[in-house]
C-alpha positions in Angstrom: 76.9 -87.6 88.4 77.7 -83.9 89.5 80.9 -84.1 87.4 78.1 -84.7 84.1 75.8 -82.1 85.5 78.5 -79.2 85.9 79.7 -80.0 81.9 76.4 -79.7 81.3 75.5 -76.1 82.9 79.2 -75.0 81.3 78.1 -76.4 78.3 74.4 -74.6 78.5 76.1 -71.5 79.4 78.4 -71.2 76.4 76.2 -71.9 74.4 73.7 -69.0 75.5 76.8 -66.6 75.5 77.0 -67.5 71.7 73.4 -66.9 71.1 73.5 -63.2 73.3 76.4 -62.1 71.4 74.8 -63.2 68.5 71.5 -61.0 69.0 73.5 -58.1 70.0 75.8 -58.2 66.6 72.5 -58.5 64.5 70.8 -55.3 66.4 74.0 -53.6 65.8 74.6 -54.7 62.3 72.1 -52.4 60.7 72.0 -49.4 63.0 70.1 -48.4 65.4 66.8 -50.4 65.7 63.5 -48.4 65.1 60.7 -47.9 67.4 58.0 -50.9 67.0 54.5 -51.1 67.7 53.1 -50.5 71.4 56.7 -48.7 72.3 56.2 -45.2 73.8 57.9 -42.8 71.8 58.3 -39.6 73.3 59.2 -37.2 70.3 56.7 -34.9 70.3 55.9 -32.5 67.2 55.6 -28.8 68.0 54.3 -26.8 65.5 51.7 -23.5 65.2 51.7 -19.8 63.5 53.0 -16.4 65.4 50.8 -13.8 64.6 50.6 -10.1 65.2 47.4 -9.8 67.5 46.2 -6.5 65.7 46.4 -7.1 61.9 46.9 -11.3 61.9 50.1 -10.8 59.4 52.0 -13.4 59.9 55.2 -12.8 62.0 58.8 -14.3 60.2 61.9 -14.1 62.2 60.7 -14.1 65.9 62.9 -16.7 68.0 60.8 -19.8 69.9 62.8 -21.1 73.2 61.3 -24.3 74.5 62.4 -24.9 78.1 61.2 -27.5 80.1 60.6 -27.5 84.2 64.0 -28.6 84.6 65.6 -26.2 82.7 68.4 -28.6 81.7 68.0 -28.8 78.1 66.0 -26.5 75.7 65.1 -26.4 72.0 65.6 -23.0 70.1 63.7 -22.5 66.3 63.0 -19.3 64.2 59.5 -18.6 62.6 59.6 -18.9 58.6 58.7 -16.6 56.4 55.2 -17.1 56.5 55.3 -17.3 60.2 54.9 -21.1 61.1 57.4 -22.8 63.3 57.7 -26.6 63.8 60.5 -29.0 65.6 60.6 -31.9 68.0 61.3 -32.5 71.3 61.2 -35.0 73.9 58.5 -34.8 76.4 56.2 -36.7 78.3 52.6 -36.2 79.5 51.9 -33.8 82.4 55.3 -32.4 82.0 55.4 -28.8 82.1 57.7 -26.5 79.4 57.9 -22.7 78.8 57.4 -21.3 75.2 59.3 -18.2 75.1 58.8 -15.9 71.9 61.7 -12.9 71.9 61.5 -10.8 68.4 65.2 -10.5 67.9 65.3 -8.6 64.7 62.6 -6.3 65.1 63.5 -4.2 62.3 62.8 -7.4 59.7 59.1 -7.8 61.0 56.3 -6.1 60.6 56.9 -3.8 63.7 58.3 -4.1 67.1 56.9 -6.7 69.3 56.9 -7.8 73.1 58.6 -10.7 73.8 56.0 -13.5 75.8 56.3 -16.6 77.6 53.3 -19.0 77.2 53.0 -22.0 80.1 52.3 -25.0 77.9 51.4 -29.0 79.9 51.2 -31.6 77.9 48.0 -33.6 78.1 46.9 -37.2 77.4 45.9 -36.1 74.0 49.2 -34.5 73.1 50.8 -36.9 74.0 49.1 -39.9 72.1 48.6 -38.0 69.0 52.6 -37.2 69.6 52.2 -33.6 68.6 51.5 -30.2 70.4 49.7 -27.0 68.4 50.0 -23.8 70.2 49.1 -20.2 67.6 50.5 -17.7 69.1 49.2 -14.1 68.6 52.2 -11.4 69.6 51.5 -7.7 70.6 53.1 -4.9 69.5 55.4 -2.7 71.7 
């Protein structure tokens, strides 16, 4: 009776080996998988315009650091021509990141301008709508 009863666990187990290796070749087959319905995805859109704060021209060329609490990893863009920046990066709610702004080719812009740092938390909101809006109006030096 045992003797039947081990064959069949070794049986049952082989058989559930098959169909785990199985699902693992089909998940693999076709890439990574996406992202379904009621998963938390935690790419969040940054996006805004730099400004100068005296004549509102919009401000091409200045440098945007993103730098999180941790200061492990950081995300690095340039304002476009008509002064909007936008990229992605990872982040959850309540965490806290550092938008610095540093005009690296001053002599391209519209005039010198002071570099900033703006304290940015990410709120309930941002982080169900999966997207962070912060305009940013510069000073010049």
């Amino acid at each position: 009776m045992t003797r039947t009863r081990g064959r069949f666990y070794l049986r049952l187990l082989q058989l559930l080996g098959f169909a785990g290796a199985g699902f693992l070749v089909s998940c693999v087959k076709y890439g990574t998988p996406e992202p379904m319905y009621g998963v938390v995805e935690n790419t969040l859109h940054f996006y805004g315009k730099v400004q100068s704060a005296d004549s509102l021209k919009n401000i091409p060329g200045i440098q945007l650091i993103l730098v999180p609490d941790n200061q492990w990893d950081s995300a690095t863009n340039v304002t476009h021509a008509d002064g909007t920046y936008s990229f992605y990066y990872y982040a959850y709610e309540g965490d806290h990141l550092q938008l610095k702004l540093v005009d690296t080719d001053s002599t391209a812009n519209v005039g010198y301008f002071e570099n900033k740092t703006i304290d940015l938390e990410i709120s309930g909101r941002d982080f169900n709508n999966m997207e962070k809006e912060t305009n940013v109006l510069l000073d010049k030096k």
